[in-house]
C-alpha positions in Angstrom: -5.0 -19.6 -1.3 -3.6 -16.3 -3.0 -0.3 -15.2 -1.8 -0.4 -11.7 -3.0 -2.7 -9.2 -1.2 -5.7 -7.1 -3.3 -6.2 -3.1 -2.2 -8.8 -1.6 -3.6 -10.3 1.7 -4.0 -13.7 2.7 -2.3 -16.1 5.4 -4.0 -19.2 6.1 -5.4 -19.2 2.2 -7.4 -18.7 0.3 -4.0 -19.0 2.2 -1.6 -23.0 0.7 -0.6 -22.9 -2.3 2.1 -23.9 -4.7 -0.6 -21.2 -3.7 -2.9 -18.2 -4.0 -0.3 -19.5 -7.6 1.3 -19.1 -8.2 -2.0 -16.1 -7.2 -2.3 -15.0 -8.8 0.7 -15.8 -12.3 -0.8 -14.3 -11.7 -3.8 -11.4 -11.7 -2.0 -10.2 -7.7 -1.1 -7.3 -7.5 1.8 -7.7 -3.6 2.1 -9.8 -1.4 1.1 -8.4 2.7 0.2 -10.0 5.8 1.5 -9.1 8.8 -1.0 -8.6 11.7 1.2 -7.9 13.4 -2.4 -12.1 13.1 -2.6 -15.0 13.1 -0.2 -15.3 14.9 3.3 -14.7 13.4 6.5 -18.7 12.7 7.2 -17.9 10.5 3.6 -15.0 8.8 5.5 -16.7 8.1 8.4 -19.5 6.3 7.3 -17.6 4.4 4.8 -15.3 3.6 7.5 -18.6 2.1 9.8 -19.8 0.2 6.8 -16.4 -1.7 6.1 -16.1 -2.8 9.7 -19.9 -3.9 9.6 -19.4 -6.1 6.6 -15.9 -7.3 7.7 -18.0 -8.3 11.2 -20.7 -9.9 9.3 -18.7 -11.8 6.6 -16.2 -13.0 9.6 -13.4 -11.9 7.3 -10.6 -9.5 8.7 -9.7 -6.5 6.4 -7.9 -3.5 6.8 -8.5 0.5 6.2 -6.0 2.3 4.2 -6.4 6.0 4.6 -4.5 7.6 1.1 -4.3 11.2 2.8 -3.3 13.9 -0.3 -0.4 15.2 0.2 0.9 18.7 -1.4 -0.4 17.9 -4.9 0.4 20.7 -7.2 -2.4 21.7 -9.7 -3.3 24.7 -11.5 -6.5 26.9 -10.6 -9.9 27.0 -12.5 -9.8 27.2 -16.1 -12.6 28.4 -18.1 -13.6 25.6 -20.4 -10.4 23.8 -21.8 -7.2 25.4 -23.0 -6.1 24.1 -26.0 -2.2 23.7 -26.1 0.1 23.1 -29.0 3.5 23.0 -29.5 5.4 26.1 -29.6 2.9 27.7 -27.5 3.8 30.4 -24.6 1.6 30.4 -21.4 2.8 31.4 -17.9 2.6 30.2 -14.2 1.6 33.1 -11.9 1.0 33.5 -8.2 -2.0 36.0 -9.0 -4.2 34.6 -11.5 -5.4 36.7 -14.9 -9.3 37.2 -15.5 -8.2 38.8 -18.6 -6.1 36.2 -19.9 -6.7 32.8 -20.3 -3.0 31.7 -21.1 -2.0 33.0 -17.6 -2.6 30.3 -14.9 -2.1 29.6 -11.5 -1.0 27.1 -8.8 -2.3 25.6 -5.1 1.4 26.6 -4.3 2.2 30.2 -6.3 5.9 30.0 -3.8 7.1 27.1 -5.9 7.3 29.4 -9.2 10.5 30.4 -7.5 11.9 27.5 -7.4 11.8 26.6 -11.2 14.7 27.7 -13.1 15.1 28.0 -16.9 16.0 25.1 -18.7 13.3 22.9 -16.1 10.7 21.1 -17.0 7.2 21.5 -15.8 4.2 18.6 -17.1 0.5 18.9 -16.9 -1.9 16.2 -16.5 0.1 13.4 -15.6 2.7 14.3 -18.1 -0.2 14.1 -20.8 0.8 18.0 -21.6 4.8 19.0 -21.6 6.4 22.6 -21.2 9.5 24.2 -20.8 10.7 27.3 -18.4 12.1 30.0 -20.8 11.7 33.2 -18.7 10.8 34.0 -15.2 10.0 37.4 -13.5 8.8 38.4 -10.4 5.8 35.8 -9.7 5.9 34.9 -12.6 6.8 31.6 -15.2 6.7 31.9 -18.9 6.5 28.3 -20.6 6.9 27.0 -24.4 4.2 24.4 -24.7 6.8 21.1 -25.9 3.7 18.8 -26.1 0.6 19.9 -26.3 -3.1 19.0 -25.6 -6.2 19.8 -24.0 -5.5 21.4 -20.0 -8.5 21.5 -17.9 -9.0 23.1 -14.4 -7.2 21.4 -11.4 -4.8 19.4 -13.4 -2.0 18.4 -11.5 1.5 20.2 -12.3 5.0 18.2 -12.0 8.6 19.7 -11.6 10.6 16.5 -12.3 13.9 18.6 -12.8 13.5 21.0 -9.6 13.8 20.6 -5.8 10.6 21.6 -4.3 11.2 22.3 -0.8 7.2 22.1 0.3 6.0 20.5 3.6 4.9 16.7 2.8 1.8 17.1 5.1 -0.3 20.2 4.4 -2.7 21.3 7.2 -5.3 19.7 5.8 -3.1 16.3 6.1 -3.1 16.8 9.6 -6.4 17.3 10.2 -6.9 14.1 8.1 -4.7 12.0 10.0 -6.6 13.0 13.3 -9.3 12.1 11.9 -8.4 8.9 11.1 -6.8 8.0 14.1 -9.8 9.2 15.7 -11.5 6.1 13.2 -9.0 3.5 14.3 -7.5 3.2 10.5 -5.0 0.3 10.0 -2.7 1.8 7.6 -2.0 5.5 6.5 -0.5 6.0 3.2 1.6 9.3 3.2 1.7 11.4 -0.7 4.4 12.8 -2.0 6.7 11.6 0.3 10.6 13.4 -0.3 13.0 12.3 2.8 12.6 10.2 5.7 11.7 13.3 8.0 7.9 13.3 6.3 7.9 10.1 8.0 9.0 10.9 11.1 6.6 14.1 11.1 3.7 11.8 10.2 4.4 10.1 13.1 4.9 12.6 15.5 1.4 13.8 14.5 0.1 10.3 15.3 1.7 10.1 18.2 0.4 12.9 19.4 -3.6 11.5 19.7 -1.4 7.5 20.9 -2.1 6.3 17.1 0.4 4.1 15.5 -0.8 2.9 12.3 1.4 1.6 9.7 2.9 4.1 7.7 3.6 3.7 4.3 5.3 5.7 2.0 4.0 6.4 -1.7 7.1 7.1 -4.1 6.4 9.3 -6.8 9.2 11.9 -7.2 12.7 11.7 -8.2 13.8 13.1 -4.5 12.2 9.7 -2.9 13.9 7.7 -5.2 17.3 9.1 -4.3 16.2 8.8 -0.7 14.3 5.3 -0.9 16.6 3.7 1.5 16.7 6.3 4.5 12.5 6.3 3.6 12.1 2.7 4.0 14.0 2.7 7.4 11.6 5.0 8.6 8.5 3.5 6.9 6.1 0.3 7.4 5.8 -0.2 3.8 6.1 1.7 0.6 3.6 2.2 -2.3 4.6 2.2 -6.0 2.6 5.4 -7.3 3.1 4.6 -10.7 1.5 7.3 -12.2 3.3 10.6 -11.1 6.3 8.5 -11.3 5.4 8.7 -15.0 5.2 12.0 -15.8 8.2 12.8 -13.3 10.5 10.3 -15.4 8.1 9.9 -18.6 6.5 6.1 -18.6 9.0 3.9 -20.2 10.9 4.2 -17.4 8.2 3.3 -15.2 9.1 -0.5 -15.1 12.4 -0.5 -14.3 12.1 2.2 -11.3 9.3 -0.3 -10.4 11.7 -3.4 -10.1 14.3 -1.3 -8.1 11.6 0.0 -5.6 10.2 -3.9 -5.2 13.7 -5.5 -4.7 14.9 -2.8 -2.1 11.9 -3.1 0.0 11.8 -6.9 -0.5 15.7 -6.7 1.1 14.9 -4.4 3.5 11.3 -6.2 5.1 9.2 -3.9 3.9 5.9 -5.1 2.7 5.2 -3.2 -1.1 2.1 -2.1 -3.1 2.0 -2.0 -6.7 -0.3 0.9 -7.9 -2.2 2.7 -10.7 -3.8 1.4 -13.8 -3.3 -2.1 -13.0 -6.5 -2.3 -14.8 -7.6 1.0 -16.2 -9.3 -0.1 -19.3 -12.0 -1.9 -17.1 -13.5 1.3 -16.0 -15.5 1.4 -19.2 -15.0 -2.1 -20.2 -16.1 -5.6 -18.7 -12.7 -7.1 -20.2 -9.0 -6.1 -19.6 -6.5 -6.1 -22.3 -3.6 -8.8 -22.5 -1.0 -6.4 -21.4 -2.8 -5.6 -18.2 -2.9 -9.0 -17.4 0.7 -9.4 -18.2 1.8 -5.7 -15.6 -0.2 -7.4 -12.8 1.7 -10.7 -13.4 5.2 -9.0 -13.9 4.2 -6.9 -10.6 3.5 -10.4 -8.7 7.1 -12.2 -9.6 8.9 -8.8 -8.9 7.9 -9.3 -5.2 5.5 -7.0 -4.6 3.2 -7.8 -1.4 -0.2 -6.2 -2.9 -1.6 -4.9 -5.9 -3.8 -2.1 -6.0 -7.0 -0.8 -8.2 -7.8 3.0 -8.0 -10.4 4.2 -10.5 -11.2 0.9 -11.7 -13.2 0.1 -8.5 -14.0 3.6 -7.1 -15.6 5.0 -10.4 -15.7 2.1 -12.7 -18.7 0.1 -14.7 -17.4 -3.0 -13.7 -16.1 -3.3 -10.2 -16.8 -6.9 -9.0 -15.5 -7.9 -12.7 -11.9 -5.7 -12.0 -11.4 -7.7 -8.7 -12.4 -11.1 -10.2 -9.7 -10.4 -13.4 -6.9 -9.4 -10.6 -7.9 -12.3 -8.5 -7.2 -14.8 -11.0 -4.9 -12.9 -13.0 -2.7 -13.1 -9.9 -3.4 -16.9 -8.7 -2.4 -17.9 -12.0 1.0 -15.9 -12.1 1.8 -17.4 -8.7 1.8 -21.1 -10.5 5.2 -19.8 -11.5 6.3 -17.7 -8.6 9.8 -18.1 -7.8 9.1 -19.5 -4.2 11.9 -19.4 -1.3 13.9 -16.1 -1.7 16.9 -15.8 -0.1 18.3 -12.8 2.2 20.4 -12.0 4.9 18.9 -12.1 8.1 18.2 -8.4 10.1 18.6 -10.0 13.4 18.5 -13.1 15.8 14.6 -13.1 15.0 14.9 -12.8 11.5 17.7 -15.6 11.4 15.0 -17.9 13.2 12.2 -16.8 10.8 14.7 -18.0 7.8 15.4 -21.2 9.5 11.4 -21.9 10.3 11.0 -21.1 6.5 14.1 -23.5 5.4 12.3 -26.6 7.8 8.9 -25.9 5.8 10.6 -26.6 2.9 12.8 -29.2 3.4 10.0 -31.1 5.5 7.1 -30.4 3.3 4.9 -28.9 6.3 1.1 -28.0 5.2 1.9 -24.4 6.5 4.0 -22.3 9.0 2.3 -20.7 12.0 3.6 -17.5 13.7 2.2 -15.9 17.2 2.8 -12.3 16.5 2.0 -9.6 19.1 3.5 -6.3 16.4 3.5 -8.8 13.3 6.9 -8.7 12.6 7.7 -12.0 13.3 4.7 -12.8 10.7 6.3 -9.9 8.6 9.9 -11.7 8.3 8.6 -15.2 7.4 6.8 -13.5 4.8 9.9 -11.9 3.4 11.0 -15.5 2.6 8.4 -16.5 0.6 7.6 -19.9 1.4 5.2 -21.8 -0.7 3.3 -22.8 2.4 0.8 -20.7 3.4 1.6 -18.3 6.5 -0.9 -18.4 9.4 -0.6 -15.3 12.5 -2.4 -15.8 15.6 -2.6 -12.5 17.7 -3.6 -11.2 20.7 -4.4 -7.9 19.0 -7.2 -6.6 16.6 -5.6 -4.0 15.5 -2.0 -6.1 14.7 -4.7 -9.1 13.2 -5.8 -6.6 10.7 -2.9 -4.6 9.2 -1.0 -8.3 8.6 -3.6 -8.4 6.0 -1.3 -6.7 3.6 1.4 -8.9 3.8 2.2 -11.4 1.6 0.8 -14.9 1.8 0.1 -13.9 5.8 -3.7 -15.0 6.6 -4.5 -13.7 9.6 -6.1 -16.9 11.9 -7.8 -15.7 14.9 -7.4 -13.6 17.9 -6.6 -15.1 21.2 -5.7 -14.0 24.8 -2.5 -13.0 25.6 -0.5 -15.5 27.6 3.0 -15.3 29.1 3.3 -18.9 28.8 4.2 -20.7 26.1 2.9 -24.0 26.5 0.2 -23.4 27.7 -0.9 -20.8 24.4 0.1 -23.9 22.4 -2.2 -25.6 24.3 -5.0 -23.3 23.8 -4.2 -23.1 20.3 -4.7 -26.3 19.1 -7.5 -26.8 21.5 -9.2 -24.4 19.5 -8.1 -25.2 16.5 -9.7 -29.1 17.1 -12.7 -27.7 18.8 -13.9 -25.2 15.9 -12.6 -28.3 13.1 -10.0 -25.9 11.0 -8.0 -28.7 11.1 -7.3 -32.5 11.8 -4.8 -33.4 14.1 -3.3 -35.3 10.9 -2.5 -32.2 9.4 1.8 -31.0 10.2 2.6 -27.2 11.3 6.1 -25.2 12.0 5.2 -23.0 14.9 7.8 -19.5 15.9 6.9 -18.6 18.8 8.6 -16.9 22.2 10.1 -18.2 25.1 8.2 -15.4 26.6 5.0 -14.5 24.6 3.5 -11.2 24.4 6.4 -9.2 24.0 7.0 -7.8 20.4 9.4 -8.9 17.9 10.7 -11.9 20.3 9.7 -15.3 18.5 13.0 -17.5 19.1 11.3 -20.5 19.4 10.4 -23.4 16.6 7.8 -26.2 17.2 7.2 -29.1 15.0 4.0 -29.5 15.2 2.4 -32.7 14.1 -0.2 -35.5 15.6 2.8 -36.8 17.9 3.4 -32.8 18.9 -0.5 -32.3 19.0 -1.2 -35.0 21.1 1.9 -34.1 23.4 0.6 -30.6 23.6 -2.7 -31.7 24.8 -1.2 -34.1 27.2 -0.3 -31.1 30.0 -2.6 -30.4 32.5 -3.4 -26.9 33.4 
């Protein structure tokens, strides 16, 4: 089975019931709701059709809800503006009718924050300028690449400190809304320190939602906080396009490495974003170096890897996901299998030690009883070659270990404060619905008091001797 988790983008290409059970057995994990697009009577019937074809395909997946953040764009253009270099136009917080070159921004405050000498990019750093005069409200800027600005581009400041509010009010209504709509995972935009975290989740909290939280890291502020963010966060996203035109794209793939192998030490499951296959929006092909970013994204460590446009607007949907499908099974006949870190805690320690027994004693796979997921979360950090199976008393846990890696979530059970007798039921189960033989050899975490999260301190062996023991008590 595939180790590394596939997100993908619903929109106007998938988003019929046809399209994502299709999607579903073709292998997608998650599938991304673009609160950038679409209202939320969009959302909430894309939402009803992904759990009805999740029900009907008995196949587990999770929601991500992308919610959009404080993007900065400029206002309505008429037409296109042609840009060259050498050309002056200017930011204002009123716009001009008469004059074209005179633009403005969703956030007219942050023209005081640019000083002379920044930087300011259009269009995903397509379009590059340079601040060489300011007056009240206003932003002159000599055109240093040019091209061909339409309205609602996106703006970037790579060189200034923008001190806007990570969640807009519109965020906020958002992340009601999908509370309200049970979402598994929320992915926060433009995320700067660890408080946008902690608001996020005070919002949450505030209507009892706890989704996962993960953070999308695409300024130069998040990278210099990554750390304190990941302590706060679920999980992080590698935004791989504003991260270009904050640091210009050829440094795109070594900021990528050092976002993987921080969240990789620090337990935090990572997506891989943008363009992973862009080309296959108009074409029914990729191009070689595609194939080669998804493979270099899979041996850097990341957890998932994500399509965007390629499946929400594309020609060629169900062709995208088949190419990243095997694009990634292949790479992982090379994966470099059994990582080694330094344990968290006691739980952690005994997750390392589970993975160490499955591969010194050649087990078919390891099985964790997870109530949170984290203990399913830290034997995934390991990366075992053996396949990782979580059993869970909770629906909502079941489906958000669906973007971890090699994690395949099992089945729900009842929750039970005794041990044995959950292994019991277990393997009952297991027999009785023929997933398994009672040949086939497990390693089992587990608590000495189940039900409680982040307590597995137990390891089982379990093979036809431990099966048949198992079987043997009386209840």
């Amino acid at each position: 089975m595939r180790k590394t988790k596939i997100v993908v983008t619903l929109g106007p290409a998938t988003d019929t019931p046809q399209m994502i059970t299709s999607l579903i057995g073709k292998g997608v994990n998650v599938f991304r709701l673009n609160f950038s697009h679409g209202d939320h009577t969009i959302h909430a019937d894309n939402i009803r059709k992904i759990r009805t074809a999740s029900q009907q395909s008995g196949k587990e997946v999770a929601i991500l809800q992308d919610i959009s953040g404080p993007k900065v764009r400029i206002g309505k253009i008429k037409g296109a503006l042609a840009l060259k270099k050498g050309d002056h136009i200017v930011l204002a917080k009123e716009k001009s009718e008469e004059d074209p070159k005179v633009l403005d921004i969703s956030y007219p405050d942050i023209i005081d924050m640019v000083n002379i000498g920044d930087e300011v990019y259009f269009a995903d750093g397509t379009i590059r300028s340079l601040a060489v005069g300011k007056a009240p409200g206003r932003l002159e800027l000599q055109i240093l690449v040019g091209g061909s600005l339409t309205s609602h581009k996106g703006v970037n400041f790579p060189h200034t400190r923008l001190t806007i509010p990570a969640i807009t009010p519109k965020d906020e209504e958002d992340l009601r809304f999908g509370a309200a709509h049970d979402v598994d995972i929320v992915a926060l935009s433009f995320v700067q320190t660890a408080e946008d975290i902690r608001l996020a989740r005070k919002i949450l909290a505030s209507v009892d939602a706890d989704p996962f939280i993960v953070a999308k890291i695409e300024t130069g502020h998040a990278i210099e906080n990554l750390n304190a963010i990941l302590r706060e966060s679920d999980g992080v996203m590698v935004a791989r396009g504003d991260l270009g035109a904050e640091f210009g794209v050829t440094k795109v793939p070594r900021i990528q490495k050092h976002i993987l192998k921080t969240a990789n030490e620090m337990n935090r499951p990572a997506i891989t974003a943008t363009q992973m296959l862009t080309s296959m929006k108009e074409n029914p092909f990729p191009t070689r170096a595609e194939v080669s970013d998804i493979a270099n994204a899979v041996y850097d460590g990341t957890d998932a890897v994500m399509l965007s446009d390629e499946t929400a607007i594309g020609k060629y949907p169900l062709q995208a996901v088949e190419v990243l499908h095997d694009a990634v099974k292949d790479a992982e006949k090379e994966y470099p299998w059994y990582r080694d870190f330094t344990p968290h805690d006691k739980y952690d320690a005994v997750a390392k030690a589970a993975v160490q027994l499955s591969q010194n004693l050649k087990k078919e796979a390891l099985v964790a009883f997870t109530t949170s997921g984290y203990s399913v979360q830290v034997l995934s950090r390991y990366r075992p070659k053996e396949n990782i199976y979580a059993v869970s008393h909770s629906r909502k846990t079941h489906r958000r270990l669906n973007l971890l890696w090699g994690v395949h979530p099992l089945f729900i059970m009842p929750s039970l404060n005794n041990p044995t007798r959950l292994l019991y039921e277990f393997v009952k189960k297991l027999l009785e619905e023929e997933r398994i033989t009672i040949e086939k050899r497990y390693i089992v975490t587990m608590g000495d008091y189940t039900g409680k999260s982040g307590s597995n301190n137990l390891i089982r062996l379990l093979d036809r001797e431990g099966m048949e023991s198992v079987l043997g008590y009386e209840f």
